[in-house]
C-alpha positions as CSV (number, residue, x, y, z in Angstrom):
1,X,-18.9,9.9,-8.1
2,X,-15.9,11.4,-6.4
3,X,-16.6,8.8,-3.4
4,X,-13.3,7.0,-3.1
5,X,-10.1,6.3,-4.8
6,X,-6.8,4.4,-4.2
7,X,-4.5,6.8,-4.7
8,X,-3.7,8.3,-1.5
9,X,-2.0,11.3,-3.3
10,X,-5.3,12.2,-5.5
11,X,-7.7,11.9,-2.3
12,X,-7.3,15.3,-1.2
13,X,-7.4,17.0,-4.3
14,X,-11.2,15.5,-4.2
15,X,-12.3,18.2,-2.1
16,X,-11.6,21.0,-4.7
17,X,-13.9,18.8,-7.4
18,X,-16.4,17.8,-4.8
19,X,-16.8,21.5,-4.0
20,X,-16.7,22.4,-8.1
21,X,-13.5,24.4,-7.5
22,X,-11.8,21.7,-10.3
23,X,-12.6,20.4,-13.5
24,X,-13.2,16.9,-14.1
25,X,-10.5,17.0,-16.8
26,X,-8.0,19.0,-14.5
27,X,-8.6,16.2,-11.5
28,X,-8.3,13.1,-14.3
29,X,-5.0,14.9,-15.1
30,X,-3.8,15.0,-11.4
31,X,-4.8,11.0,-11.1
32,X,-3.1,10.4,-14.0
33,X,0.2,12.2,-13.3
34,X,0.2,10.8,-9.7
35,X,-0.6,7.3,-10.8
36,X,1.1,6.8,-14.0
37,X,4.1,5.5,-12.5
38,X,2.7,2.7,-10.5
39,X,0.9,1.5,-12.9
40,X,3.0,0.8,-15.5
41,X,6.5,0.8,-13.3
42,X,5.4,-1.3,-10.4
43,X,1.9,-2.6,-11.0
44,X,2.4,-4.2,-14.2
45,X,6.2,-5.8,-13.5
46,X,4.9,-6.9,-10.4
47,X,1.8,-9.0,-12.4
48,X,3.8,-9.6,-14.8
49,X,6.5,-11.7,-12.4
50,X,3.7,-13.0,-10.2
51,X,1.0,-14.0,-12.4
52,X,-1.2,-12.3,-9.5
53,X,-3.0,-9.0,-10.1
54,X,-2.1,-6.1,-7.9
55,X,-3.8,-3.1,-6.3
56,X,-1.5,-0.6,-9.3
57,X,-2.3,-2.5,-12.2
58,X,-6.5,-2.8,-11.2
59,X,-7.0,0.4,-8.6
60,X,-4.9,3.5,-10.1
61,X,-6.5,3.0,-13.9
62,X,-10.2,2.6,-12.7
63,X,-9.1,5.7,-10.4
64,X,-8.2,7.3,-13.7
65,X,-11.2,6.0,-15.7
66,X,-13.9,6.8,-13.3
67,X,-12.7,10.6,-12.6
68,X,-12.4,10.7,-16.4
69,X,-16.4,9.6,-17.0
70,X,-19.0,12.2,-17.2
71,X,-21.6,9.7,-17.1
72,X,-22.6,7.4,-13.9
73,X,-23.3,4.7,-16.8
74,X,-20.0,5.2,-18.5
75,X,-17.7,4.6,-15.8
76,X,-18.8,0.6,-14.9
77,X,-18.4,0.5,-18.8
78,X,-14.7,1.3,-18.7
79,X,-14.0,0.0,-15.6
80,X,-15.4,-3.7,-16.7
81,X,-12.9,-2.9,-20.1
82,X,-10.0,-2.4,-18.0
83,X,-10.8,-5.4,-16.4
84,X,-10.9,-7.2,-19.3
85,X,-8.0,-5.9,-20.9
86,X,-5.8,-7.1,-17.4
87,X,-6.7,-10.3,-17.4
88,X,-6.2,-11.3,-21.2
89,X,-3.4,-9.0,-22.0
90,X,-1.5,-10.5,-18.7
91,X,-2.2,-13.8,-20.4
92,X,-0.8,-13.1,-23.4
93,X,2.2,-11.0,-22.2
94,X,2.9,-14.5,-20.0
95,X,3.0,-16.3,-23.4
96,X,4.8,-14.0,-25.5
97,X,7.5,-13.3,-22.9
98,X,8.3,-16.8,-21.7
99,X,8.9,-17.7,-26.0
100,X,11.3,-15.4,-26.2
101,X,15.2,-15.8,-26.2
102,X,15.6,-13.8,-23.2
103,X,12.6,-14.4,-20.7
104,X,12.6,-11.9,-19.0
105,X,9.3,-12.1,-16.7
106,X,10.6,-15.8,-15.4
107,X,13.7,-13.4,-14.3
108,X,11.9,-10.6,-12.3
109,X,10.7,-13.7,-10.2
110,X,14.5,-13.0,-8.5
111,X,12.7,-10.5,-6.7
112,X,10.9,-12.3,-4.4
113,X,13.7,-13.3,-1.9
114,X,14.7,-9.5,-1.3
115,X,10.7,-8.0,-1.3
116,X,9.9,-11.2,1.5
117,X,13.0,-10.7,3.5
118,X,14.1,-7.3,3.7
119,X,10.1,-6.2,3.8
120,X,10.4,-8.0,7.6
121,X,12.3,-5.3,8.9
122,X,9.9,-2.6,8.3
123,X,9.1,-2.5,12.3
124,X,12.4,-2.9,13.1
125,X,13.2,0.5,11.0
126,X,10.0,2.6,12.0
127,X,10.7,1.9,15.6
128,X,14.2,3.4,15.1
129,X,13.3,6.0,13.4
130,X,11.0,7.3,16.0
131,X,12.1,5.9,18.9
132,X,15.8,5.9,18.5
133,X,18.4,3.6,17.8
134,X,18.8,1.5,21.3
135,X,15.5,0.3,21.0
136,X,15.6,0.3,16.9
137,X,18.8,-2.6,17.1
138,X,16.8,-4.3,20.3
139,X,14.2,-4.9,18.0
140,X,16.5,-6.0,15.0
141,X,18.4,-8.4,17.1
142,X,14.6,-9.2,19.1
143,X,13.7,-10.2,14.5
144,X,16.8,-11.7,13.8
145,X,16.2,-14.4,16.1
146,X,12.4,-15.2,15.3
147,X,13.2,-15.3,12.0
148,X,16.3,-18.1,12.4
149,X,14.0,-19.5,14.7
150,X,11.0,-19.7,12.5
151,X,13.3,-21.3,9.9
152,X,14.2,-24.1,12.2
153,X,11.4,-24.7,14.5
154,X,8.7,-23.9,11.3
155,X,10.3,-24.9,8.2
156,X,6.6,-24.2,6.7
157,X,6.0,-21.0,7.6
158,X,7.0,-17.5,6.0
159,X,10.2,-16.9,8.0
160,X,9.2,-13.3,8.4
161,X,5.8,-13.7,9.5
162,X,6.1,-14.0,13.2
163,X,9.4,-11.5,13.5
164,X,6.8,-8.5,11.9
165,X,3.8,-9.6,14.2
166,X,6.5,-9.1,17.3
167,X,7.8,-5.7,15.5
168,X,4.6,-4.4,14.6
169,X,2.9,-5.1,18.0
170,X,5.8,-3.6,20.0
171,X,6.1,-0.7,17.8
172,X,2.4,0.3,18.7
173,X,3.1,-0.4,22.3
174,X,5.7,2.0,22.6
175,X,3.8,4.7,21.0
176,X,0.5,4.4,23.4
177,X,3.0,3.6,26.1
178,X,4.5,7.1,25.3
179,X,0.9,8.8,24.8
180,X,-0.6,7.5,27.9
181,X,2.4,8.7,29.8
182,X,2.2,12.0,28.2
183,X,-1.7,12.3,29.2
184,X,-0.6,11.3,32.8
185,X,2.1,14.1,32.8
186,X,-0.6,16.7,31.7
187,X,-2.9,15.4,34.4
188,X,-0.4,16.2,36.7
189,X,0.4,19.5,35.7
190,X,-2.8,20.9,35.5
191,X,-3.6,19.9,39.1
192,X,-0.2,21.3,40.1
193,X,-1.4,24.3,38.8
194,X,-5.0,24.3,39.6
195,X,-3.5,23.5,43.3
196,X,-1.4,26.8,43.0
197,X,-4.2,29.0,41.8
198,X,-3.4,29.2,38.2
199,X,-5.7,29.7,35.0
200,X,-7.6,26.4,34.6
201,X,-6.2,24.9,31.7
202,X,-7.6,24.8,28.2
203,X,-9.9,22.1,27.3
204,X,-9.8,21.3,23.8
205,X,-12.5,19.3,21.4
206,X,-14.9,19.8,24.4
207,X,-18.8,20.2,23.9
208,X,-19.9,22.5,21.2
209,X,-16.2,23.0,20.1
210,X,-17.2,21.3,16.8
211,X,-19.2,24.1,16.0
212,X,-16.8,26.6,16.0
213,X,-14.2,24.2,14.4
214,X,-14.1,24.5,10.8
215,X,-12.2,21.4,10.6
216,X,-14.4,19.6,12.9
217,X,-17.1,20.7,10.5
218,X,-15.8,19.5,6.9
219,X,-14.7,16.3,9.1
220,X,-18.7,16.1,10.0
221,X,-19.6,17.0,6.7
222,X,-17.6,14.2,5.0
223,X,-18.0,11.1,7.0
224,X,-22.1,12.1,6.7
225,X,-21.4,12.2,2.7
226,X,-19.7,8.6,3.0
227,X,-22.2,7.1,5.6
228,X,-25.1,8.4,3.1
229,X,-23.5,6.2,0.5
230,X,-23.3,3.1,3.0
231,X,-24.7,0.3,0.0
232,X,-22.6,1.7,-2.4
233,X,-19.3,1.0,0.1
234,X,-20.5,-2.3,1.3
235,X,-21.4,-3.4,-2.7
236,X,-17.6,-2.7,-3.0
237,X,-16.0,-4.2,0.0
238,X,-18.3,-7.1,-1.1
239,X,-16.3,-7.1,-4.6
240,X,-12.7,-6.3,-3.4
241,X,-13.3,-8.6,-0.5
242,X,-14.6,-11.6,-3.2
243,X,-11.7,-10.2,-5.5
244,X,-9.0,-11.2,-2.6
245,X,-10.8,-14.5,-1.5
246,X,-10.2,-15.5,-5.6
247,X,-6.3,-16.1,-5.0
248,X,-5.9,-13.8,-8.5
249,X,-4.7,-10.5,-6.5
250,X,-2.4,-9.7,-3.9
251,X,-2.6,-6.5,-1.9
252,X,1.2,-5.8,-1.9
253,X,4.7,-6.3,-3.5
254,X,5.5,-9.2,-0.7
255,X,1.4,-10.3,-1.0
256,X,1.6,-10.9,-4.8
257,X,4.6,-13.7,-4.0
258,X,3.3,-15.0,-1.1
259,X,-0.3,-15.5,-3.0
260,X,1.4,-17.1,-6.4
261,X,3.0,-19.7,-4.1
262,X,0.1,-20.3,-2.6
263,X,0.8,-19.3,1.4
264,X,-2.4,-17.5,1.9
265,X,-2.1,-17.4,5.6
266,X,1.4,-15.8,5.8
267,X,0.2,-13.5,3.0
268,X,-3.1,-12.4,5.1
269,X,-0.6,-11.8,8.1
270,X,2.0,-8.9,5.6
271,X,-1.0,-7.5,5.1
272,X,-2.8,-7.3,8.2
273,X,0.7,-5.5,9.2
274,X,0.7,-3.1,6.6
275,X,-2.7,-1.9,6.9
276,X,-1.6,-0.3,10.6
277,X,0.5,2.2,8.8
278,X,-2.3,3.5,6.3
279,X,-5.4,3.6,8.4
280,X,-4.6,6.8,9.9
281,X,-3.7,8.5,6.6
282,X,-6.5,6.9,4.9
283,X,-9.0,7.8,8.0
284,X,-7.7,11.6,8.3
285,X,-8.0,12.0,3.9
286,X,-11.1,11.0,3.9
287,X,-12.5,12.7,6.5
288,X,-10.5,16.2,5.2
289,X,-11.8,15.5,1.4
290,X,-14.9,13.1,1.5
291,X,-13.5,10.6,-0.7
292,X,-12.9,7.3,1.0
293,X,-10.6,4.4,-0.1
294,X,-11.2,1.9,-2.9
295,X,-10.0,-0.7,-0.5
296,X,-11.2,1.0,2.6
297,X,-8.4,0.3,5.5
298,X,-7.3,-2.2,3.3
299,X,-8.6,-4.8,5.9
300,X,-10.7,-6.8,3.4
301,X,-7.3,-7.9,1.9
302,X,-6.4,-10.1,4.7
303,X,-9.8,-11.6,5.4
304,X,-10.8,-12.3,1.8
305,X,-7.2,-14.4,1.7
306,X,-8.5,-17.0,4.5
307,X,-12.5,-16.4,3.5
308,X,-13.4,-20.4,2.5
309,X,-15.8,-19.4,-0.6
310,X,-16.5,-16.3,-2.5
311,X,-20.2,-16.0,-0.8
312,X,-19.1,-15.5,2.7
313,X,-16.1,-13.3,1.2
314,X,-19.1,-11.0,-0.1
315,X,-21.1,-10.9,3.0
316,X,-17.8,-10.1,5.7
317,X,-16.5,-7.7,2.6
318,X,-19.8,-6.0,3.1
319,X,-19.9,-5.6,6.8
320,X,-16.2,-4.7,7.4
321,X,-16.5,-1.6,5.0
322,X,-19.6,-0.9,6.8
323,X,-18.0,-0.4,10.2
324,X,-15.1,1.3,8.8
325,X,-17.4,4.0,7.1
326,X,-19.6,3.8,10.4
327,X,-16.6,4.4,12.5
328,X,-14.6,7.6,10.4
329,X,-15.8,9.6,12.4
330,X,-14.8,7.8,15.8
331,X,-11.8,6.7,14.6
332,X,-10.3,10.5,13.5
333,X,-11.0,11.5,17.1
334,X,-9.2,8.6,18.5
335,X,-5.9,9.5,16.3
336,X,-6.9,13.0,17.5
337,X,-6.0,11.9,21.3
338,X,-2.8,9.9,19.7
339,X,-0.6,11.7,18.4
340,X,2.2,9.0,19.0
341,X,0.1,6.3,17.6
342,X,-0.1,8.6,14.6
343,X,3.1,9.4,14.4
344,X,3.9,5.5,13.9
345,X,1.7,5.0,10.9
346,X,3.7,7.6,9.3
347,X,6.9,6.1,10.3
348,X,5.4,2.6,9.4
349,X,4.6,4.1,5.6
350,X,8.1,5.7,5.8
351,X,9.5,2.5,6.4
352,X,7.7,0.4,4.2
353,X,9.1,2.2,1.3
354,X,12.3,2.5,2.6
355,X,12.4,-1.6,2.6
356,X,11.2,-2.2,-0.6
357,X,12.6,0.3,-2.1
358,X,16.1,-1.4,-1.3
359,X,14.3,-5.3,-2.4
360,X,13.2,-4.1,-5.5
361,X,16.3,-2.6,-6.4
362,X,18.4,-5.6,-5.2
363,X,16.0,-7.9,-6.8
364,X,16.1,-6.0,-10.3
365,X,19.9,-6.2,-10.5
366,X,19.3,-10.0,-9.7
367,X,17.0,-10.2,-12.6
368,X,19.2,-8.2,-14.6
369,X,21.9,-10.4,-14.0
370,X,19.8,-14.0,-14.8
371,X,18.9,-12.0,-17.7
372,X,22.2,-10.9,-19.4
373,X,24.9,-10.8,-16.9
374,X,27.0,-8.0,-16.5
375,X,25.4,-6.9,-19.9
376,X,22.1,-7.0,-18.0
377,X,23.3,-5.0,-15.2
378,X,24.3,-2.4,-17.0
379,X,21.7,-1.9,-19.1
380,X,19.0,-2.0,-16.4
381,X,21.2,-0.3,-13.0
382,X,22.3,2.3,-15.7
383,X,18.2,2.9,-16.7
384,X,17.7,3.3,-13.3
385,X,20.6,6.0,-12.7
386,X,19.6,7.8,-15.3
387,X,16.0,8.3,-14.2
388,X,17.4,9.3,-11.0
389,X,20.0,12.0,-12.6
390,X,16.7,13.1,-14.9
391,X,14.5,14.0,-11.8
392,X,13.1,10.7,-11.5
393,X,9.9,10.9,-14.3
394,X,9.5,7.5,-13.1
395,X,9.0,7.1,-9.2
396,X,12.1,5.6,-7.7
397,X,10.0,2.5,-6.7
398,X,9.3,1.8,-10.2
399,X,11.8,2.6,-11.8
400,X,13.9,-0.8,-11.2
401,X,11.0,-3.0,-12.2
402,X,10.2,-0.8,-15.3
403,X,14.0,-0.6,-16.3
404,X,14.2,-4.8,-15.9
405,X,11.2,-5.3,-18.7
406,X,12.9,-2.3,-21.1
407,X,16.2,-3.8,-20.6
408,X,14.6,-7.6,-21.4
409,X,13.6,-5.8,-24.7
410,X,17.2,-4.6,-25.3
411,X,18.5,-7.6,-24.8
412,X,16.1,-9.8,-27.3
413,X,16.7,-6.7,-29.9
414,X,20.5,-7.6,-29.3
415,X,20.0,-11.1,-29.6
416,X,17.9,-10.6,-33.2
417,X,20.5,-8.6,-34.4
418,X,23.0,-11.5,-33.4
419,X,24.7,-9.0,-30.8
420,X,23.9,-10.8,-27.6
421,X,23.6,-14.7,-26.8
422,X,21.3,-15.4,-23.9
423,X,22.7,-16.8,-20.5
424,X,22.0,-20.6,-20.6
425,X,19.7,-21.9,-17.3
């Protein structure tokens, strides 16, 4: 129905197909190339390592699928087999792998120490990149210490957990510190100059602007679109929401640990953190192309963690993708008077990869190694160098993961062909 997708990259080519400037066919290709990646580089190493399903292996494909239907009825249809085909074909990927000679899902488990750890210092790098490097090693040194502390004083909490709530809060404090001082700046200039006879000065998004705004218009147009769909959205917070609460899926690469070890809480909190630096690029797409996200703000992630049954996961699913749709429209002229604030969802993002990018690296090679040693290395850092000195066809985040599960292939060929014995323990 062109209503909503994950893939932030595919949401504003949904305006072009909305407005029947695109083919279905030419859109499904677009999702496909933009998704392809994820899915099978990051989405299914990640399930395969955590036993936890993932927003890449159970969002991109149904993104995919329901561009690709031409019928209403067919898309449910192939959205339920994809389902289907997750869920028993992770099964029996689990089973295979772990009888082989070289197991080589129990090894992309090494991944978790680098993805938990290094993902703390997302704040601690956003800050610095936007607010320079004094306050950038404050905050590092400010993390540091929670998290040593949190390892002594809480030996049963996530180590990270209250280091990223620190980073994360004083991040946005210095960005609507910086806004409201701005604002207060122009306040004062325009009354300088309104006290020295000067031009009054411009007002901007005042009464009636929207009218004139074409922007302003399509932003109109769209959020009416989603809010005219409002049971649609709250039937799918309701499932993503009961689809959290269910312990089976994790809403991130550090999320999909936390949840197979069963620290819900600490999960719910990464989460909650990472949802700050997509809301205002999830808010400002889907008010540009009309197409909202599968997920919403991702919000329902954290809440279905700590929901206590699937029932009331359902019912606060619904009603938190209600007041997200309900408030689009409130929300995009909010970011429109920050412009710090949205700057710091950007750096957030920026971040974000940049963390993981390293972890998932780090923790690849560390499979690599439990898998075949310095053999393993090479095989799996030299798959990833050569994607990157081909262009990267695979996306540099999943290119690590993907290269661990070809290179556990190599090496069980190898051992077949009585060329490689496996590294005991």
């Amino acid at each position: 129905m062109a209503l909503a997708v994950f893939n932030d990259g595919v949401r504003p080519f949904m305006l072009d197909f909305i407005q029947g400037r695109s083919t279905r066919s030419a859109t499904t290709a677009v999702s496909f190339g933009l998704s392809a990646g994820f899915i099978f580089g990051l989405g299914a190493p990640m399930a395969l390592s955590t036993g936890v399903l993932n927003p890449w292996l159970v969002f991109l494909p149904t993104d995919i699928l329901g561009i690709l239907s031409p019928k209403k009825w067919i898309a449910p249809l192939l959205g339920g087999a994809w389902g289907a085909v997750v869920v028993f074909g992770l099964n029996g990927a689990n089973s295979i792998a772990h009888d082989l000679p070289v197991d080589f899902l129990t090894a992309l488990q090494q991944m978790s120490t680098p993805i938990l750890f290094l993902f703390t210092l997302f704040p601690v790098l956003a800050i610095t990149k936007q607010f320079g490097r004094l306050r950038g090693g404050i905050a590092a040194v400010v993390e540091l210490a929670l998290v040593v502390m949190t390892m002594k004083v809480w030996p049963d909490i996530f180590p990270g957990s209250i280091a990223m709530a620190v980073g994360v809060l004083t991040l946005i404090g210095f960005a609507v510190n910086k806004d409201l001082a701005q604002r207060k700046l122009d306040r004062a200039e325009a009354a300088k100059a309104s006290a020295a006879g000067g031009p009054a000065p411009e007002v901007k998004n005042g009464a009636g602007d929207d009218a004139e705004d074409p922007m302003a218009s399509l932003f109109s147009a769209s959020a009416l679109r989603l809010r005219r769909h409002l049971p649609l959205f709250m039937l799918l917070g309701a499932g993503v929401c009961v689809l959290a609460q269910s312990h089976v899926f994790g809403g991130g690469e550090a999320t999909s640990f936390l949840i197979a070890k069963g620290d819900y809480a600490e999960a719910a909190q990464v989460d909650f953190y990472r949802a700050f630096g997509f809301v205002p690029l999830i808010a400002t797409t889907a008010l540009a192309s009309g197409a909202y996200g599968i997920a919403g703000f991702t919000f329902v992630y954290p809440i279905g963690y700590l929901m206590p049954n699937p029932l009331v996961a359902a019912v606060v699913g619904a009603a938190v993708f209600a007041l997200e749709v309900l408030a689009l429209s409130a929300i995009g002229k909010i970011l429109g008077k920050l412009p710090s604030v949205r700057d710091s969802s950007e750096h957030l993002r920026s971040a974000i990869g940049d963390a993981l990018g390293l972890a998932i690296l780090f923790g690849s090679l560390m499979a690599a190694n439990v898998m075949g040693g310095g053999l393993g290395i090479l095989i799996v850092g030299g798959l990833y160098l050569l994607n990157e000195s081909m262009g990267r066809p695979v996306v540099r985040m999943a290119a690590a993961p993907a290269a661990v599960i070809v290179g556990g292939v190599l090496l069980n060929i190898l051992y077949w062909l009585d060329l490689f014995t496996p590294i005991k323990g």
